[in-house]
N, C-alpha and C positions, 0 to 999 in steps of 0.2 A: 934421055930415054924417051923415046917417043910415047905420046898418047896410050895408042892403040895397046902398050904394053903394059901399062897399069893395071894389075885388079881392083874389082870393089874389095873393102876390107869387111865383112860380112858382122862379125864379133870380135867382142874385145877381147885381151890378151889375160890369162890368170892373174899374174900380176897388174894388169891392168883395175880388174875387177878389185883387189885384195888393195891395190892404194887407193882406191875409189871409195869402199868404206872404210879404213883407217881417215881418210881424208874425214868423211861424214862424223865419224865415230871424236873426232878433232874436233868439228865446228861447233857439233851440238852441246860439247860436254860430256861425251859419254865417256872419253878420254881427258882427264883434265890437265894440266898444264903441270909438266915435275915427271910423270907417270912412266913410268922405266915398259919398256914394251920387251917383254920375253919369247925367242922364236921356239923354245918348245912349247909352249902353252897356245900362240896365235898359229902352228903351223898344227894342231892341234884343232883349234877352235874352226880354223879355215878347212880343213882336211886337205890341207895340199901338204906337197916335200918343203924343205926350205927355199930353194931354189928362188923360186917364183915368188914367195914372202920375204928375201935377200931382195928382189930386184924392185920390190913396191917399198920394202923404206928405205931405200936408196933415192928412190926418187920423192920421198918426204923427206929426204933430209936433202939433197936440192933446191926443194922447195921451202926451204927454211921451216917448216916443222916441224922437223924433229932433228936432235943433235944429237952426236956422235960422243962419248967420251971413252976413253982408253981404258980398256979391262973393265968398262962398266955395261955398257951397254948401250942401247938407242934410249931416248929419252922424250915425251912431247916435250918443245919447247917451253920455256915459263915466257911470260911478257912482265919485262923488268921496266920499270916506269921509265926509263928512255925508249924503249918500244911504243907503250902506248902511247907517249906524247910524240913521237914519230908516224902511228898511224893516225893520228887523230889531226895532225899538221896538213897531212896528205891529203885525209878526205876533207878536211876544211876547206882546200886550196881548190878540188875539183867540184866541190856540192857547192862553194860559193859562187864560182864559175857556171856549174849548171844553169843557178837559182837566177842570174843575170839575164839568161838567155833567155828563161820561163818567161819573167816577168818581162821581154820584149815579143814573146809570142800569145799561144794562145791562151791566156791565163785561167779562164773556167774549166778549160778541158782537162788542164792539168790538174786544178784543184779538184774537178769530179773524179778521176783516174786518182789521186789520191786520198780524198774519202773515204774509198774503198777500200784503202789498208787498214784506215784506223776505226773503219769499222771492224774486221777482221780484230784489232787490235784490241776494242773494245771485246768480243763476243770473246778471245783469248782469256781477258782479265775478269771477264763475269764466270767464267767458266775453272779459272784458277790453274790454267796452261802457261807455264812461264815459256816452255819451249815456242810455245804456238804465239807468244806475244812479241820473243824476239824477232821469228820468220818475219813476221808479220814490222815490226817494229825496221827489220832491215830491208823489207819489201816497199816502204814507204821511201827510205833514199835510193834507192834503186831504179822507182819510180821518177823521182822528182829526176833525176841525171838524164833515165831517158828522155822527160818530156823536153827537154834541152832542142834532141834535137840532134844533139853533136856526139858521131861512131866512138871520135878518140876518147873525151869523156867517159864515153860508156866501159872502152874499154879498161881506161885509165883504173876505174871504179873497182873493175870485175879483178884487177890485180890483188886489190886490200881488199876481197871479198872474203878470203878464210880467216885472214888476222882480224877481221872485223866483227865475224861473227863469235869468238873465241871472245873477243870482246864483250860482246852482247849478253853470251853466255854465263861470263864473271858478274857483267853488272844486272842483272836481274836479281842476285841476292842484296842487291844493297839499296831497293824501293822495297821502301814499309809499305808505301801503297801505291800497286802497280797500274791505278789507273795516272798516277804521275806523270807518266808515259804518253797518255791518251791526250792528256790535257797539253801539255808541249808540243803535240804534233798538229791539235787542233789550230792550233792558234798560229802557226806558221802557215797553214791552210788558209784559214782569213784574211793576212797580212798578202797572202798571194791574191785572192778575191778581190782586195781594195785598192789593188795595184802599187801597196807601201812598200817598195823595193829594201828604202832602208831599214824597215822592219823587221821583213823577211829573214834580212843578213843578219840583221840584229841577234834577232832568233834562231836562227841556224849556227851563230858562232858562240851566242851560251848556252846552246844543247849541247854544241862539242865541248865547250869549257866546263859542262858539270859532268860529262862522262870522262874527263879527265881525272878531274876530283876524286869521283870515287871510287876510279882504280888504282889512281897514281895522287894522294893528296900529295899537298904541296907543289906540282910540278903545274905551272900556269902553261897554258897553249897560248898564248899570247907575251913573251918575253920583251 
């Protein structure tokens, strides 16, 4: 097709819009993991036909969020402790890889570029916003991959971005005190600052390994 025949596409598609927030309604929690999704009720809530709400969890359930089961219905996904220690393998593999590249470039810019989240992170937990601490909390490795440097990383990342945050979601009930959180991320911030590469790794692969723990006890990220 040439060029010249292409339109701009101006707006998105109903269903576009209707898996855009099931999508959100998934990452935050609003939808939690088990949760049976009914199309009379969301075709209802939505005010659309089914139509268009058939063809947006169609494509959450391509996108591995939500399962299918027979004469039951669509379902959010659960994350069964081979999941988590599968997404938790993955982003270990890409934020270690990022963290390498940090620490060979410009390391105060990234440490100031991530200061800024866990200040974010802190004014979250003074304020007693768990939602606002996870953003915040996944806006910090989000950060640390782009300061890399490196597209494929980025992209790599932006894959395990909804299973990650489902994540984030679950583990915020399981910090008695969520400035825990603050204090983990700081200290990987320093270790970037003093240029301790092995620190850094250090750090970064037993934050993965306690967010293991407390979604998935027993299942070690490191076998």
């Amino acid at each position: 097709m040439p060029l010249a025949d292409i339109e701009p596409v101006n707006r998105e598609s109903t269903a576009g819009l209707i898996a855009r927030q099931l999508r959100d309604a998934i990452m935050n929690g609003s939808l939690p993991p088990g949760t049976q999704l009914g199309e009379t009720e969301l075709a209802a809530r939505f005010e659309v036909s089914r139509g268009p709400l058939r063809e947006a969890m169609q494509r959450l359930v391509s996108e591995g969020l939500l399962r299918s089961e027979r004469h039951r219905g669509l379902f959010v996904i659960d994350l069964e402790p081979d999941d988590v220690y599968d997404i938790y393998t993955a982003r270990s593999a890409v934020e270690r890889a990022a963290a390498i590249r940090v620490m060979h470039g410009d390391r105060e810019q990234a440490a100031a570029l991530l200061d800024e989240t866990v200040r974010a992170m802190a004014a979250a937990a003074d304020d007693d916003d768990p939602t606002a601490l996870s953003e915040a909390d996944l806006r910090f490795h989000e950060v640390l991959i782009e300061a890399s440097g490196s597209k494929r990383l980025v992209r790599m990342a932006r894959t395990l971005l909804i299973e990650t945050r489902m994540c984030l979601s679950l583990l915020q009930r399981t910090y008695q005190h969520v400035n825990e959180r603050v204090v983990e991320h700081n200290r990987i911030i320093e270790a970037i600052r003093e240029g301790d590469q092995e620190t850094v790794l250090t750090l970064l692969e037993a934050h993965m390994e306690d967010a293991v723990q407390r979604l998935a006890p027993g299942t070690p990220l490191r076998q």
